[in-house]
PDB file of N, CA, C and O in Angstrom:
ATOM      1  N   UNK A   1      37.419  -2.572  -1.332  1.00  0.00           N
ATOM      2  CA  UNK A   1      38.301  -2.897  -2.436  1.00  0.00           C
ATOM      3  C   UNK A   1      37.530  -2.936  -3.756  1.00  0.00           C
ATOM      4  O   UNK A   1      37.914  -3.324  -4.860  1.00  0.00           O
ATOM      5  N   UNK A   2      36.222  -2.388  -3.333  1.00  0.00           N
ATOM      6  CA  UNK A   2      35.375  -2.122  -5.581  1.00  0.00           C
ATOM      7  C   UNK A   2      34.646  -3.436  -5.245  1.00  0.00           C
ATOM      8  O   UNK A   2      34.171  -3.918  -6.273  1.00  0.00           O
ATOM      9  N   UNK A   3      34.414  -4.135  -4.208  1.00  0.00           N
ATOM     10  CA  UNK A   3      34.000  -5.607  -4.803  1.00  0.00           C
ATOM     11  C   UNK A   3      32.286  -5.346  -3.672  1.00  0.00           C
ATOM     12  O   UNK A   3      32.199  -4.935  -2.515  1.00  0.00           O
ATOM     13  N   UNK A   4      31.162  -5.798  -4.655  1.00  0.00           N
ATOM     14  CA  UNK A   4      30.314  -5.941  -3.757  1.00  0.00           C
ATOM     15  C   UNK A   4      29.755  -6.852  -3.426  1.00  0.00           C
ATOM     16  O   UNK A   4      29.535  -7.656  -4.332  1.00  0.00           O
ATOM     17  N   UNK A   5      29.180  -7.267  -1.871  1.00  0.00           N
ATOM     18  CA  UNK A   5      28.789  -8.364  -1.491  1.00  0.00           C
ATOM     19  C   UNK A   5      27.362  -8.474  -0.752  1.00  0.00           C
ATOM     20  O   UNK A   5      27.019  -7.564   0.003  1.00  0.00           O
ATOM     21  N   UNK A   6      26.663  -9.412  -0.935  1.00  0.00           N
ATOM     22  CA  UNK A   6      25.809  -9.237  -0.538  1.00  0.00           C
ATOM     23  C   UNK A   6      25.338 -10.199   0.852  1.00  0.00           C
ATOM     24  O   UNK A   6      24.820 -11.315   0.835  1.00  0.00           O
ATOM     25  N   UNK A   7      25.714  -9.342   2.050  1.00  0.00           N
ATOM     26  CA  UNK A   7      25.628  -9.909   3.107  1.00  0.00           C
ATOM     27  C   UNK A   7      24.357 -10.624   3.940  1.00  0.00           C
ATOM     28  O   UNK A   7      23.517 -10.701   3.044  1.00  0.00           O
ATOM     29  N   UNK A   8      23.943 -11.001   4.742  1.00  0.00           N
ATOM     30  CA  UNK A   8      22.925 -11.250   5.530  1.00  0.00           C
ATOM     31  C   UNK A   8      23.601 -11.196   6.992  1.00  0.00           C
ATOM     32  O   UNK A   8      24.814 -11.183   7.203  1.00  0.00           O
ATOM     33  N   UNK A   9      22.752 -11.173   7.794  1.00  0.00           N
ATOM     34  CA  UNK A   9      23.124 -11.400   9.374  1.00  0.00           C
ATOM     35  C   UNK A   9      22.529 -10.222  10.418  1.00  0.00           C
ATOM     36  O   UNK A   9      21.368  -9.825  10.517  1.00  0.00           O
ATOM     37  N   UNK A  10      23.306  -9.949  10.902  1.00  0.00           N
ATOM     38  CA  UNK A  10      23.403  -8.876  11.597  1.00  0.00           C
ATOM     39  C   UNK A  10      22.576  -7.340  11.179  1.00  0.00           C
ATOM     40  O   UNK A  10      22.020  -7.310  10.081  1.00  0.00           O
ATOM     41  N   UNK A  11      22.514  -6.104  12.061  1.00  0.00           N
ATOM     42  CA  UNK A  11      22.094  -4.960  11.283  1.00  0.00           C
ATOM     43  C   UNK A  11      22.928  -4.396  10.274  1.00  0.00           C
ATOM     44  O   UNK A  11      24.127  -4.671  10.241  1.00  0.00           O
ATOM     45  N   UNK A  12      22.420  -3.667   9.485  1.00  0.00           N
ATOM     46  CA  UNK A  12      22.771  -3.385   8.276  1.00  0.00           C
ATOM     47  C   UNK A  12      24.099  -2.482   8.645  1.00  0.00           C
ATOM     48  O   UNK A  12      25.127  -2.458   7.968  1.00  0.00           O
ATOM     49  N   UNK A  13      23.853  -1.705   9.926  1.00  0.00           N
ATOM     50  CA  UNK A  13      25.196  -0.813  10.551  1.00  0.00           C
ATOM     51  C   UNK A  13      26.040  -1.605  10.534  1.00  0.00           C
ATOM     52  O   UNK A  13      27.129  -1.205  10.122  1.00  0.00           O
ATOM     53  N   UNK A  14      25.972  -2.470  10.790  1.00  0.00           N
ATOM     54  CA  UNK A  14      26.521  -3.512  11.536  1.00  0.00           C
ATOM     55  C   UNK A  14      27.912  -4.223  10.816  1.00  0.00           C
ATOM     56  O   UNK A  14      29.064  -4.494  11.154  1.00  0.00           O
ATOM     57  N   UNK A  15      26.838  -4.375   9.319  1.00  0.00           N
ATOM     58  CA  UNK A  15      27.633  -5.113   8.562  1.00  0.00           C
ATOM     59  C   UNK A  15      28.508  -4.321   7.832  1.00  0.00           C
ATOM     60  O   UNK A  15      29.336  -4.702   7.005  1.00  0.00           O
ATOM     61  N   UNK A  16      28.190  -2.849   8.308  1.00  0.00           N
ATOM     62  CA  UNK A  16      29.315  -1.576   7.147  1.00  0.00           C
ATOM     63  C   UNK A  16      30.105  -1.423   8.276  1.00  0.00           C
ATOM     64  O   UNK A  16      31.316  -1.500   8.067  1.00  0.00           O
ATOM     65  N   UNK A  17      29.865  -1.291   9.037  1.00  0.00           N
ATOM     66  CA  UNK A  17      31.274  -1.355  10.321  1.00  0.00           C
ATOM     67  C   UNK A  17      32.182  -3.106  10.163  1.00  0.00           C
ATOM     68  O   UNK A  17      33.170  -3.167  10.894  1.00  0.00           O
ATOM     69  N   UNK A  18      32.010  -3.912   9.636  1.00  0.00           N
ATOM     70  CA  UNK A  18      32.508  -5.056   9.583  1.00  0.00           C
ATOM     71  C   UNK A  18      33.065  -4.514   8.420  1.00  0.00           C
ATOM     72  O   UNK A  18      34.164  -3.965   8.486  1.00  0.00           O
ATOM     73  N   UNK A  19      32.493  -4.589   7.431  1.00  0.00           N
ATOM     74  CA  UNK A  19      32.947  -4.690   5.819  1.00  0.00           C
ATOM     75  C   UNK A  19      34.284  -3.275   6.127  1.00  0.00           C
ATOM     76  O   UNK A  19      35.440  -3.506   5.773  1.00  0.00           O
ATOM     77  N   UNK A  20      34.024  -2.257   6.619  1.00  0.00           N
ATOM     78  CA  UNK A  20      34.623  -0.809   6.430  1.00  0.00           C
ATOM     79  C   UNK A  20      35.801  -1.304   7.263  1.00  0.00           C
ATOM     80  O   UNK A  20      36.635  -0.401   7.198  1.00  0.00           O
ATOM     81  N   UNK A  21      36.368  -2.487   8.158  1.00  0.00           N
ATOM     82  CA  UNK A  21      37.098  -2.495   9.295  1.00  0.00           C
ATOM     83  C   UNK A  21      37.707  -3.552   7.748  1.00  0.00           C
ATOM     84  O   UNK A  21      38.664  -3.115   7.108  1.00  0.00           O
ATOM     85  N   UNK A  22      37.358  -4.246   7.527  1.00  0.00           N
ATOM     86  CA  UNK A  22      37.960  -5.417   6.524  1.00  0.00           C
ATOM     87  C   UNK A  22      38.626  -4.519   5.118  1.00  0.00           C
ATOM     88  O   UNK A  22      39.733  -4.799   4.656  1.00  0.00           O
ATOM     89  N   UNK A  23      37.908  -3.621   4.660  1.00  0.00           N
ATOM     90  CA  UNK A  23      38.443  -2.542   3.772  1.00  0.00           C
ATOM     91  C   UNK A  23      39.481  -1.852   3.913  1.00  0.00           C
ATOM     92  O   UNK A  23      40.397  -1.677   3.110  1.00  0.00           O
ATOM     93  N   UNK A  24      39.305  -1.348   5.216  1.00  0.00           N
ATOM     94  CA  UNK A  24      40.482  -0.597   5.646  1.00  0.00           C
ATOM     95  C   UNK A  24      42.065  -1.353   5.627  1.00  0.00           C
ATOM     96  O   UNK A  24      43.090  -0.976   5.059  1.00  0.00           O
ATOM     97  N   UNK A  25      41.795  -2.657   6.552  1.00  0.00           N
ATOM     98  CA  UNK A  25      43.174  -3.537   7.024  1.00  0.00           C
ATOM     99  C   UNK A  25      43.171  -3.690   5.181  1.00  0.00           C
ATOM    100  O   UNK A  25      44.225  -3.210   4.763  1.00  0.00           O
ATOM    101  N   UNK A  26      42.341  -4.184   4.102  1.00  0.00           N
ATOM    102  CA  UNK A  26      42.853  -4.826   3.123  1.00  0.00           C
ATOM    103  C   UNK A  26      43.722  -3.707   2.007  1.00  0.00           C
ATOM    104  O   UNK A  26      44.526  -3.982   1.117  1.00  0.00           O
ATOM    105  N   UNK A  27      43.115  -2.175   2.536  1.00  0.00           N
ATOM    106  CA  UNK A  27      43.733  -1.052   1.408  1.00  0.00           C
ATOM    107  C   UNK A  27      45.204  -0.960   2.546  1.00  0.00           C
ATOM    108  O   UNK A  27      46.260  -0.796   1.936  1.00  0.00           O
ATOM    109  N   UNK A  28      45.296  -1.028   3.695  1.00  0.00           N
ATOM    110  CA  UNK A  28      46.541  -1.025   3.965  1.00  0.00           C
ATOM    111  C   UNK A  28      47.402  -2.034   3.751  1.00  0.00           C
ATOM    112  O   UNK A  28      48.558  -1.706   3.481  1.00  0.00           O
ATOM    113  N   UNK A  29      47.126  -3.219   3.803  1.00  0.00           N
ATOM    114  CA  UNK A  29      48.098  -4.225   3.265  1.00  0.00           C
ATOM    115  C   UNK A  29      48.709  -3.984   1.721  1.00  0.00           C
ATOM    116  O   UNK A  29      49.892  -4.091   1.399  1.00  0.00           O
ATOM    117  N   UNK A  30      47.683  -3.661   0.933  1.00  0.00           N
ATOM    118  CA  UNK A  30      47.853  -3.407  -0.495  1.00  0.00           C
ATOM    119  C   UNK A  30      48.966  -2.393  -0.805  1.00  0.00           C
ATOM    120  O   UNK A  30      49.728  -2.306  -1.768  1.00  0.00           O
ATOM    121  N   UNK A  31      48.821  -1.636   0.333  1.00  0.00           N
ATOM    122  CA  UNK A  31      49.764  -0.319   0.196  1.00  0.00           C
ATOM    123  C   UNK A  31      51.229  -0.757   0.862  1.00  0.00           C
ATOM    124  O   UNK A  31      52.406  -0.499   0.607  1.00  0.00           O
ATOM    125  N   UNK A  32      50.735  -1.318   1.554  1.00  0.00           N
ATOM    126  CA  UNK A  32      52.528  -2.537   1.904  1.00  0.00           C
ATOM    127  C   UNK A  32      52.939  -3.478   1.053  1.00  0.00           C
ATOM    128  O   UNK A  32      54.122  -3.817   1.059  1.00  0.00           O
ATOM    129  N   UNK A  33      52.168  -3.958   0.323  1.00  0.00           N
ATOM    130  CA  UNK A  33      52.712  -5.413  -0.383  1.00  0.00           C
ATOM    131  C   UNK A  33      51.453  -5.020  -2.096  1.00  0.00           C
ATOM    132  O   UNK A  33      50.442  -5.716  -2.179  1.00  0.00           O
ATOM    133  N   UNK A  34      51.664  -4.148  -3.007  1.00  0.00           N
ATOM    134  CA  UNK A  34      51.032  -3.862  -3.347  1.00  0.00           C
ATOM    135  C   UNK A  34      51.408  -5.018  -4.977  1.00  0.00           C
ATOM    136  O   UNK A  34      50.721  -4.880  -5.990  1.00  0.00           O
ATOM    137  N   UNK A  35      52.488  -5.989  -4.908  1.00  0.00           N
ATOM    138  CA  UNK A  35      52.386  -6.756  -5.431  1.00  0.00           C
ATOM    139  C   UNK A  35      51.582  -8.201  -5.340  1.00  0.00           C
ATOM    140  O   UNK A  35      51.530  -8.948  -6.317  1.00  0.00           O
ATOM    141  N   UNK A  36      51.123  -8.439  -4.405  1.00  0.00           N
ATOM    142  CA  UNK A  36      50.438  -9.453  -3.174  1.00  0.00           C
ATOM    143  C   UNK A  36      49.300  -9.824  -4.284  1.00  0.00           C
ATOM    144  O   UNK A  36      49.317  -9.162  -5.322  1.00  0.00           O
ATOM    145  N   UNK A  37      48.426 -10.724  -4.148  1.00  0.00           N
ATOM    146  CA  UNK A  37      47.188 -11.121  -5.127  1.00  0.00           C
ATOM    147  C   UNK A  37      46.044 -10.837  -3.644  1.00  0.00           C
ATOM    148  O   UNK A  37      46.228 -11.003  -2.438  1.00  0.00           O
ATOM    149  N   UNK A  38      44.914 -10.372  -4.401  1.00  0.00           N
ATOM    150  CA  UNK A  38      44.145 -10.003  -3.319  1.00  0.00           C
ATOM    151  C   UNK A  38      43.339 -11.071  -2.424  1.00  0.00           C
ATOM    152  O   UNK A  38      42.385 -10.897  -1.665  1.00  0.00           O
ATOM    153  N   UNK A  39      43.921 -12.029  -2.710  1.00  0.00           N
ATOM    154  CA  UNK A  39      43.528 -13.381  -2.329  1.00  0.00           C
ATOM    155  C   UNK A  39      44.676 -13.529  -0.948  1.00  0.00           C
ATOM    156  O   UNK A  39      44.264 -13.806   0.179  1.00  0.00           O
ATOM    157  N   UNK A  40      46.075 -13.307  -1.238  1.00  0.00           N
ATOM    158  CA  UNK A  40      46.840 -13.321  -0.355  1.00  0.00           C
ATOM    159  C   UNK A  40      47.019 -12.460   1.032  1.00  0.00           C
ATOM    160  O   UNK A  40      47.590 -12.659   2.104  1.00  0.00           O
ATOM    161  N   UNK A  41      46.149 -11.282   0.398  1.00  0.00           N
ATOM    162  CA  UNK A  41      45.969  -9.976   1.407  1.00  0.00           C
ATOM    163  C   UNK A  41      44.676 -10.180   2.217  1.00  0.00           C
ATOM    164  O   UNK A  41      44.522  -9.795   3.376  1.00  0.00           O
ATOM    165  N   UNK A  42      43.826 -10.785   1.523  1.00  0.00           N
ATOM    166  CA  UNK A  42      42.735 -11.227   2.614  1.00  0.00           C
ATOM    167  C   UNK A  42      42.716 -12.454   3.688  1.00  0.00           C
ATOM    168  O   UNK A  42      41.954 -12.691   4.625  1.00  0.00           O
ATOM    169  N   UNK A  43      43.847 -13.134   3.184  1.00  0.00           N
ATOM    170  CA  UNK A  43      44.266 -14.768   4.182  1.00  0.00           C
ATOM    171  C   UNK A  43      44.945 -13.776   5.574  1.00  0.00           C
ATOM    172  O   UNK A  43      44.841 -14.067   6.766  1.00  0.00           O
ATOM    173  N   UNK A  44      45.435 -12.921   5.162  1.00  0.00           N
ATOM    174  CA  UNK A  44      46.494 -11.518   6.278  1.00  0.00           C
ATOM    175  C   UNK A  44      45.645 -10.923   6.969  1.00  0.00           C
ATOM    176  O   UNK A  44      45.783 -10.805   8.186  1.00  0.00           O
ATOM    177  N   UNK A  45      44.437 -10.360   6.191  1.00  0.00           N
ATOM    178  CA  UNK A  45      43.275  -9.462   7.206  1.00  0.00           C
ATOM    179  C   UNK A  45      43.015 -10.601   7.913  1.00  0.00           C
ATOM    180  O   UNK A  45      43.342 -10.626   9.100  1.00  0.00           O
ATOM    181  N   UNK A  46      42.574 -11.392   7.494  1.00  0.00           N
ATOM    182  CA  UNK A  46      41.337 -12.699   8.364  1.00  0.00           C
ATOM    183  C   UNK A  46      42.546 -13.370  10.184  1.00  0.00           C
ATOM    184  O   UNK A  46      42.182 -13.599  11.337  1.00  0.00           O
ATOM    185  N   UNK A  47      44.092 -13.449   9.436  1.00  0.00           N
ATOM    186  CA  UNK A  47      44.883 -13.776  10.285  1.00  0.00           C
ATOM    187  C   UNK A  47      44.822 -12.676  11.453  1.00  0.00           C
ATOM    188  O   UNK A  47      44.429 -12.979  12.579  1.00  0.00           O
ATOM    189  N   UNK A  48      45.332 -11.083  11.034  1.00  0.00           N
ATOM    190  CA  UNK A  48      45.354 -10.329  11.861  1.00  0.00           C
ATOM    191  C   UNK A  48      44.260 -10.049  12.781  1.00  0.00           C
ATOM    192  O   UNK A  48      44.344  -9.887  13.998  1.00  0.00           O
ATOM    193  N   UNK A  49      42.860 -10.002  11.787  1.00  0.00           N
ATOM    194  CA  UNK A  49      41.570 -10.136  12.658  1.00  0.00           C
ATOM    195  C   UNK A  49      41.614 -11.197  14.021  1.00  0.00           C
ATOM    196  O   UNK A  49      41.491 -10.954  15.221  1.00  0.00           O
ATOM    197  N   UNK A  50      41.817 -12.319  13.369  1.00  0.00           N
ATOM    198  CA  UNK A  50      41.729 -13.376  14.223  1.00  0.00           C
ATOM    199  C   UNK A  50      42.870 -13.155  15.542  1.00  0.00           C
ATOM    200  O   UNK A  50      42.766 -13.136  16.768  1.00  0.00           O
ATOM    201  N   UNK A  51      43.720 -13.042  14.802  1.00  0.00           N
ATOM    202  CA  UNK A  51      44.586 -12.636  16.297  1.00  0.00           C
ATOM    203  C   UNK A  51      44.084 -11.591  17.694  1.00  0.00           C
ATOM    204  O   UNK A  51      44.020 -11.693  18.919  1.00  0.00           O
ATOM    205  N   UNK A  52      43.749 -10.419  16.481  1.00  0.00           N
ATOM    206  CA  UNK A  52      42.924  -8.924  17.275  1.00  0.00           C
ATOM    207  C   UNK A  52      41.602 -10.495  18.330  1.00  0.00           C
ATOM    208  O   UNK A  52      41.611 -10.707  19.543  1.00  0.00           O
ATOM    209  N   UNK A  53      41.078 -10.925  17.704  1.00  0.00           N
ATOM    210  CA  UNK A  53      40.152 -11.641  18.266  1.00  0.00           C
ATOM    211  C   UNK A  53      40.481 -12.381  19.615  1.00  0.00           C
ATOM    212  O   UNK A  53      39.919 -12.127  20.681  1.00  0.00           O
ATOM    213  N   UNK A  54      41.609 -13.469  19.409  1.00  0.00           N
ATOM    214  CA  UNK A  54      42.214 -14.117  20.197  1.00  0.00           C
ATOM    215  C   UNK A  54      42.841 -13.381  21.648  1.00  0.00           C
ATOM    216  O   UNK A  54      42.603 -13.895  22.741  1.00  0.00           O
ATOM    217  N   UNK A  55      43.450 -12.454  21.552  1.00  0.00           N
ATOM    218  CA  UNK A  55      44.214 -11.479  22.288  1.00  0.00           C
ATOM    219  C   UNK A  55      42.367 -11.035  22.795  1.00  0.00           C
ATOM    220  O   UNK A  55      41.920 -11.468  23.857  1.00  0.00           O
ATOM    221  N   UNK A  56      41.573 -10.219  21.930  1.00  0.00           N
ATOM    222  CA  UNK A  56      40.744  -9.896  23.212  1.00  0.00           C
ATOM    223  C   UNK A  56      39.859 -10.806  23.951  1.00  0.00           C
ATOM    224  O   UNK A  56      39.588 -10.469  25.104  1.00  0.00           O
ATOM    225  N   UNK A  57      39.269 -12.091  23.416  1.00  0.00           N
ATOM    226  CA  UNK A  57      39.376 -12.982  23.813  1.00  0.00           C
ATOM    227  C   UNK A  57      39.833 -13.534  25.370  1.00  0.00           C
ATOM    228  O   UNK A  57      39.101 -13.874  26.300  1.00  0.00           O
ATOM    229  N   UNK A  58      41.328 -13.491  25.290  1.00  0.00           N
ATOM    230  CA  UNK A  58      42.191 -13.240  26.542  1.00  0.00           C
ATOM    231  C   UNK A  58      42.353 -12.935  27.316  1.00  0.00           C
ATOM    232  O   UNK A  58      42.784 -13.497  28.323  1.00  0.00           O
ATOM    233  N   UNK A  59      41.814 -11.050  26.962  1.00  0.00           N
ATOM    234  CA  UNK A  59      41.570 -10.316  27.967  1.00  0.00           C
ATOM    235  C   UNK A  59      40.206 -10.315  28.742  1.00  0.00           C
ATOM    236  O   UNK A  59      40.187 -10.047  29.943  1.00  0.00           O
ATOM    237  N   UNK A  60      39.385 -10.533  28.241  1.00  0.00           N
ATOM    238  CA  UNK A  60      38.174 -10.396  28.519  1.00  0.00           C
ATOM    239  C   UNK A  60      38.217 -12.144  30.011  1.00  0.00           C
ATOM    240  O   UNK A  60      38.031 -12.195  31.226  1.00  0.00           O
ATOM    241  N   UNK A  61      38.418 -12.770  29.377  1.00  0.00           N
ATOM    242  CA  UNK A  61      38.456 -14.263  29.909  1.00  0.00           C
ATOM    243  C   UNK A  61      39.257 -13.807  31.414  1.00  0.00           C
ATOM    244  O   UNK A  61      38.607 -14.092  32.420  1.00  0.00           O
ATOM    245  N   UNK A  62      40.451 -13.204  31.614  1.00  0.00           N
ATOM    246  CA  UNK A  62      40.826 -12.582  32.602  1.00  0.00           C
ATOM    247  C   UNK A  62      40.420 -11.843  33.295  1.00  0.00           C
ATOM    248  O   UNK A  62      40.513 -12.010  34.512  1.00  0.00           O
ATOM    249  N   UNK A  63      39.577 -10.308  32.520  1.00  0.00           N
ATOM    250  CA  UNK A  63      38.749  -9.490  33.260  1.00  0.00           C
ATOM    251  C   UNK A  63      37.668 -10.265  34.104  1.00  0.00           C
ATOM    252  O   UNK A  63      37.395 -10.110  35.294  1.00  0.00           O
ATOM    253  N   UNK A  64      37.125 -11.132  33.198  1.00  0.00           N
ATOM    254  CA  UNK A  64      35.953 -11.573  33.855  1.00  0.00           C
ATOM    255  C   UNK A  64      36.241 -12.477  35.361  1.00  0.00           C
ATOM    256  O   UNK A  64      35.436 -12.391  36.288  1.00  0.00           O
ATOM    257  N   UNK A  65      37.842 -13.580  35.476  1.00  0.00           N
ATOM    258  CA  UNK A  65      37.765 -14.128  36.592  1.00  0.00           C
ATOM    259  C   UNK A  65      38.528 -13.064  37.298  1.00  0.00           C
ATOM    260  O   UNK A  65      38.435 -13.391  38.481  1.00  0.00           O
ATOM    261  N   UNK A  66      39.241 -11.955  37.230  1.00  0.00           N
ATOM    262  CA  UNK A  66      39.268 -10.980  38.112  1.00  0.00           C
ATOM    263  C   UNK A  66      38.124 -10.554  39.079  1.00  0.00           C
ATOM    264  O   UNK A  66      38.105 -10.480  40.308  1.00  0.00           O
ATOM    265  N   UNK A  67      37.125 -10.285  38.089  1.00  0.00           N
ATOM    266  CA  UNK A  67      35.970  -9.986  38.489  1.00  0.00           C
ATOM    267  C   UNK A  67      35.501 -10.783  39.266  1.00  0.00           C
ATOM    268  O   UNK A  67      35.292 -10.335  40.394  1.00  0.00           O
ATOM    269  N   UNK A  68      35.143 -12.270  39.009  1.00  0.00           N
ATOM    270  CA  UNK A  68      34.375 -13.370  39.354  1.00  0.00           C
ATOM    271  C   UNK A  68      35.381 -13.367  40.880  1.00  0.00           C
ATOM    272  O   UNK A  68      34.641 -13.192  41.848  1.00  0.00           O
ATOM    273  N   UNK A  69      36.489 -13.482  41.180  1.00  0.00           N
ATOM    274  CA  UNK A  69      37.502 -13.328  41.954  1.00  0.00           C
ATOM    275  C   UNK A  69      36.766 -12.562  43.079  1.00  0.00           C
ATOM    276  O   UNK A  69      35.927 -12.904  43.912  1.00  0.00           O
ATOM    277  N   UNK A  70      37.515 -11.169  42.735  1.00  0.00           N
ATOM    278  CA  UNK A  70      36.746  -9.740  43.438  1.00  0.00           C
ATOM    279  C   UNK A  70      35.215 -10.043  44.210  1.00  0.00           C
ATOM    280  O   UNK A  70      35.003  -9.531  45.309  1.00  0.00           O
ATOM    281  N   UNK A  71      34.489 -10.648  43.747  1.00  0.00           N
ATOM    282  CA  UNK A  71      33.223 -10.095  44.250  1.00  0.00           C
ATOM    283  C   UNK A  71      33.282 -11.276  45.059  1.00  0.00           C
ATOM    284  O   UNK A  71      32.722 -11.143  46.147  1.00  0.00           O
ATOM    285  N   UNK A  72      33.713 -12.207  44.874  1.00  0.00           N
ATOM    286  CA  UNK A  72      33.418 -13.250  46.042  1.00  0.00           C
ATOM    287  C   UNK A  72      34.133 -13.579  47.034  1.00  0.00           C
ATOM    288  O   UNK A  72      33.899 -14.389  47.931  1.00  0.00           O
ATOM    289  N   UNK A  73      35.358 -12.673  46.778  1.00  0.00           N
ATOM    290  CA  UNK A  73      36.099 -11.609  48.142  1.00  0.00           C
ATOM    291  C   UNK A  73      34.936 -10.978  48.762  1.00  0.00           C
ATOM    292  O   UNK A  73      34.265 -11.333  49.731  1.00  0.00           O
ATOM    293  N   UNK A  74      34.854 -10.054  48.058  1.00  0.00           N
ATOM    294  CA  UNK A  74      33.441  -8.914  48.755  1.00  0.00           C
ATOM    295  C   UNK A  74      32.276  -9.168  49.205  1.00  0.00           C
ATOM    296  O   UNK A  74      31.632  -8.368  49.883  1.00  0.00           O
ATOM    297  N   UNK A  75      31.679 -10.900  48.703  1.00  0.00           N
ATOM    298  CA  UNK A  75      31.214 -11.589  49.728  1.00  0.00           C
ATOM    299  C   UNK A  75      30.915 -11.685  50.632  1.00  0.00           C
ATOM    300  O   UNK A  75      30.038 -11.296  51.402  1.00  0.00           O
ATOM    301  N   UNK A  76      32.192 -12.621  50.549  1.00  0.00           N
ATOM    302  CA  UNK A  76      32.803 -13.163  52.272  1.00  0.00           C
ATOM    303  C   UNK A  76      32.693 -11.909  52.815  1.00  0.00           C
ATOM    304  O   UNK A  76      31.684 -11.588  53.443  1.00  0.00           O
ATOM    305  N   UNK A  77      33.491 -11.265  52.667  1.00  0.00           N
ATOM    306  CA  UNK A  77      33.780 -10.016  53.595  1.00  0.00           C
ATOM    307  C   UNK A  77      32.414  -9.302  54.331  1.00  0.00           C
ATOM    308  O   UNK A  77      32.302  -8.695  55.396  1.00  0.00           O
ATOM    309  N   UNK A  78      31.534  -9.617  53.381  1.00  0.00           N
ATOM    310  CA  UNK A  78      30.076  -8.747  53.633  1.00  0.00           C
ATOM    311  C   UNK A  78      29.452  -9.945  54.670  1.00  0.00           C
ATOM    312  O   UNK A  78      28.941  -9.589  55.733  1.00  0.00           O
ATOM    313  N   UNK A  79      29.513 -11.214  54.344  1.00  0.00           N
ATOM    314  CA  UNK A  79      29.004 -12.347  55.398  1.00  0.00           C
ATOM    315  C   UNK A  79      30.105 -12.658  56.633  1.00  0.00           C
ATOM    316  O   UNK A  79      29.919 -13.449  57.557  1.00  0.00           O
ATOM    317  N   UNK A  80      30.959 -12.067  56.471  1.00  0.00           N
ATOM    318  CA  UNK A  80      31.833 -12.037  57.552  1.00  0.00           C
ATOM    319  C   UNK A  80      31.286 -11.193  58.569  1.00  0.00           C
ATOM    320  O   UNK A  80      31.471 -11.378  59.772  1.00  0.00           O
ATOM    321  N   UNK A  81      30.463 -10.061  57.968  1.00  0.00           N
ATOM    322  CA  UNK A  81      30.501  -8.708  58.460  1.00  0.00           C
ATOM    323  C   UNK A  81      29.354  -8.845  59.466  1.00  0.00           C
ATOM    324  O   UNK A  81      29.218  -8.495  60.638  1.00  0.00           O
ATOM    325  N   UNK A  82      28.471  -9.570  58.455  1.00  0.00           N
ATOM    326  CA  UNK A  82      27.054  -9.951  59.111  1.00  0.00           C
ATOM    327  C   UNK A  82      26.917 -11.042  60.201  1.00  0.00           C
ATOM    328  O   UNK A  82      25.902 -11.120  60.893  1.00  0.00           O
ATOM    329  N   UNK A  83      27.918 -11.838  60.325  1.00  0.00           N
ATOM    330  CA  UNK A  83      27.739 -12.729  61.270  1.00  0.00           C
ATOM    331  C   UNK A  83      28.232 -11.919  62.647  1.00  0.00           C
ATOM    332  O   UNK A  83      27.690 -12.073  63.741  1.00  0.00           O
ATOM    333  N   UNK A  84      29.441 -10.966  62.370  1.00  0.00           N
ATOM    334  CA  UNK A  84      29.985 -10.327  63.721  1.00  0.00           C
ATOM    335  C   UNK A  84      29.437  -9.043  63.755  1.00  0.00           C
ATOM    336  O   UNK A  84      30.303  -8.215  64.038  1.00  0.00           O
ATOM    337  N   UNK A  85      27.998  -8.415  63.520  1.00  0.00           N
ATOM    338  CA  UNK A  85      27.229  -7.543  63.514  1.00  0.00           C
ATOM    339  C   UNK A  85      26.291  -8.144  64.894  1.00  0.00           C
ATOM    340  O   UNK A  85      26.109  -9.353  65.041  1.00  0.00           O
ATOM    341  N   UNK A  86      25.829  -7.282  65.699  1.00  0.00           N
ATOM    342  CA  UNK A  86      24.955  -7.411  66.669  1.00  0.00           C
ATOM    343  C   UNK A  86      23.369  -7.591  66.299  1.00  0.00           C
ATOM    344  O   UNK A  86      22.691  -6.682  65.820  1.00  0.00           O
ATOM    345  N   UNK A  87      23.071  -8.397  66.481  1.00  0.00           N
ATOM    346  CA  UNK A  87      21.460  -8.774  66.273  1.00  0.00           C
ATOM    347  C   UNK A  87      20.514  -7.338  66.046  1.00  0.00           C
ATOM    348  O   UNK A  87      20.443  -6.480  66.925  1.00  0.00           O
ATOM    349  N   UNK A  88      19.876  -7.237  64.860  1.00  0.00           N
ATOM    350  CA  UNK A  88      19.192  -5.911  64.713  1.00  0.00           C
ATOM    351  C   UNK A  88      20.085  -5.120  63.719  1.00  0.00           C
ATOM    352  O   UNK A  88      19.675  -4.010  63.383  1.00  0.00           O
ATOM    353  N   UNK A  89      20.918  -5.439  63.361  1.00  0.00           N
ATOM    354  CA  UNK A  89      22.110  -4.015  62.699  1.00  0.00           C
ATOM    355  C   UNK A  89      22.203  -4.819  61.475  1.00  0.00           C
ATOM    356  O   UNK A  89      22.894  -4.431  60.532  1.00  0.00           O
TER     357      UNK A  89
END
């Protein structure tokens, strides 16, 4: 949006893939609500971000006890396997 900032943190890629993802959502809001104060359009990116966040968040938290789930099925199943396996095998 023309404005420059001078970041710290992360790699420098890092922070133009952040800034360029925040640019983008803020030139599209502008182009929806192009009366909006740019103060109001960034409370909207930070919301939508946060949501995008929350939602994957969600998913991930699920993938993972799927996962955590799964393998300790596959476990058992493997110590199941081994106890009714014949000595040597």
């Amino acid at each position: 949006m023309g404005r420059t900032l001078h970041l710290t943190g992360s790699t420098p890629e890092r922070l133009q893939s952040v800034a360029r993802l925040v640019d983008e959502q803020l030139r599209e809001l502008q182009q929806a609500y192009p009366a909006s104060p740019l103060a109001d359009l960034a409370i909207l990116v930070a919301l939508n971000l946060a949501d995008e966040y929350l939602e994957s968040k969600e998913d991930y938290q699920e993938l993972h006890a799927a996962i955590e789930q799964r393998s300790r099925h596959l476990i058992q199943m493997l110590e199941t396997h081994e106890s009714n396996s014949p000595p040597g095998l």
